[in-house]
C-alpha positions in Angstrom: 72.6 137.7 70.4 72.4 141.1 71.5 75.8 142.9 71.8 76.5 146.6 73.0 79.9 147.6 72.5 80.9 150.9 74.1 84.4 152.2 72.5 86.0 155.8 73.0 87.2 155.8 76.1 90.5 157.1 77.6 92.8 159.2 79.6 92.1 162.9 79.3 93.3 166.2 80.9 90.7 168.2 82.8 89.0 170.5 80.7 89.4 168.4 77.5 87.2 165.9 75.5 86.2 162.7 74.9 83.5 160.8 72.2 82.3 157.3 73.3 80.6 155.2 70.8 78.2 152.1 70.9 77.7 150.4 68.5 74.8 148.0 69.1 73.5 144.8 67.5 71.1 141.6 67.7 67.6 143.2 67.8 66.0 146.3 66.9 66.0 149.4 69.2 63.9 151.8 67.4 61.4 151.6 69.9 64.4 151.7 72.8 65.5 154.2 74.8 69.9 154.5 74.7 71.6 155.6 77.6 74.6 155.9 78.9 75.5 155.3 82.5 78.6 155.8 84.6 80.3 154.0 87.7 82.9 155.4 89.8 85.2 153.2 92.1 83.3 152.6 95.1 80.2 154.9 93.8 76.6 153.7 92.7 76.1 153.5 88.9 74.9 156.9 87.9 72.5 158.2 84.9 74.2 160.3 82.4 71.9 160.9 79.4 69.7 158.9 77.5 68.2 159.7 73.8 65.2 158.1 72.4 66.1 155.5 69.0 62.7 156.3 67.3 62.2 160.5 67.9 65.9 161.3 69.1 64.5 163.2 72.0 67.0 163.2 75.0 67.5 163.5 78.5 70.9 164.5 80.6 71.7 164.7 84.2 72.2 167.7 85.6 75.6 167.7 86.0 76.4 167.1 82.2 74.0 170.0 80.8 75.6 172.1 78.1 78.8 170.1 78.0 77.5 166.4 77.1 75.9 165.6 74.2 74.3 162.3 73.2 73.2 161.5 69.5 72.7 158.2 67.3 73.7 157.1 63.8 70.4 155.0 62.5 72.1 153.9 59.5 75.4 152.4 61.7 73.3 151.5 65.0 75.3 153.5 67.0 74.9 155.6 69.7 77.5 158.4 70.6 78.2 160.4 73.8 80.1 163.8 73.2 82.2 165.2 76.7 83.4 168.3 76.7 85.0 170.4 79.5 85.6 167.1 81.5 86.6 167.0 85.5 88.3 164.7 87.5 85.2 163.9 89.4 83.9 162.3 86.0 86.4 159.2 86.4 84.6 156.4 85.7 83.6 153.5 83.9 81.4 154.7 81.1 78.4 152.5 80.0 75.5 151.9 77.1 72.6 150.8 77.7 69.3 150.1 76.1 65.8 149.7 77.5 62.1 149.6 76.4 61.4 152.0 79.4 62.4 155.8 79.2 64.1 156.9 82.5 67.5 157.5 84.2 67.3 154.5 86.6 69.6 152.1 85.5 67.3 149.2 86.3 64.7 149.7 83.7 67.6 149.2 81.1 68.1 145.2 79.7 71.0 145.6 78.3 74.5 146.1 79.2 77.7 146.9 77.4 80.9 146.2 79.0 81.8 149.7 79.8 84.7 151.9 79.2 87.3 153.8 81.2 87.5 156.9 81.2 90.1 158.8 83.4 90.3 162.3 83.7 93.5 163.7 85.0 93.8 167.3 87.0 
C-alpha cells in the first residue's frame, strides 16, 4: 500500500519558518518525481516545487524562489520542503505528491498525501 505522509505543519508568524516532511512508503520512487502542492480555502490546488528521486534536480514556482527549498533523504524515503520568510498569503493546506511524469500540474501526480496545515499569521 502506498502511503505519503506529509508532517511539519503549523501556525507561524509572517516572516518565520516552517520544514514539512514526507515520508513515503509502498513502492519505489526513484524513478518519481516529489512534489509538493498547496491548496488555499476556496483557491485551486497550486504547484509549489518538485525535485526529481533519481538525479535530485528540482523545480519551484515562482513565487517560492530563493526562500523554499525542497530536498530528499534516500536512505529515510523522505522528502522535505524548507519555508523561509513565509506570508500570510501562503495559508494553506500543504501537500506531497509523487508522480512518474515531471511537471507542476497536479494531475500528472498518482499519489496523494493527506496534506498539512499550515497557517501563517500577520
Amino acid at each position: 500500500q502506498v502511503q505519503l505522509v506529509e508532517s511539519g505543519g503549523g501556525l507561524v508568524q509572517a516572516g518565520g519558518s516552517l520544514r514539512l516532511s514526507c515520508a513515503a512508503s509502498g513502492r519505489t520512487f526513484r524513478s518519481y518525481a516529489m512534489g509538493w502542492f498547496r491548496q488555499a480555502p476556496g483557491k485551486e490546488r497550486e504547484f509549489v516545487a518538485y525535485i526529481s528521486w533519481s538525479s535530485g534536480g528540482t523545480v519551484y514556482a515562482d513565487s517560492v524562489k530563493g526562500r523554499f527549498t525542497i530536498s530528499r533523504d534516500n536512505a529515510k524515503n523522505t522528502v522535505y520542503l524548507q519555508m523561509n520568510s513565509l506570508k500570510p498569503e501562503e495559508t494553506a493546506v500543504y501537500y506531497c505528491a509523487a508522480g512518474p511524469v515531471f511537471g507542476t500540474v497536479y494531475s500528472l501526480y498518482d499519489y496523494w498525501g493527506q496534506g498539512t496545515q499550515v497557517t501563517v499569521s500577520s
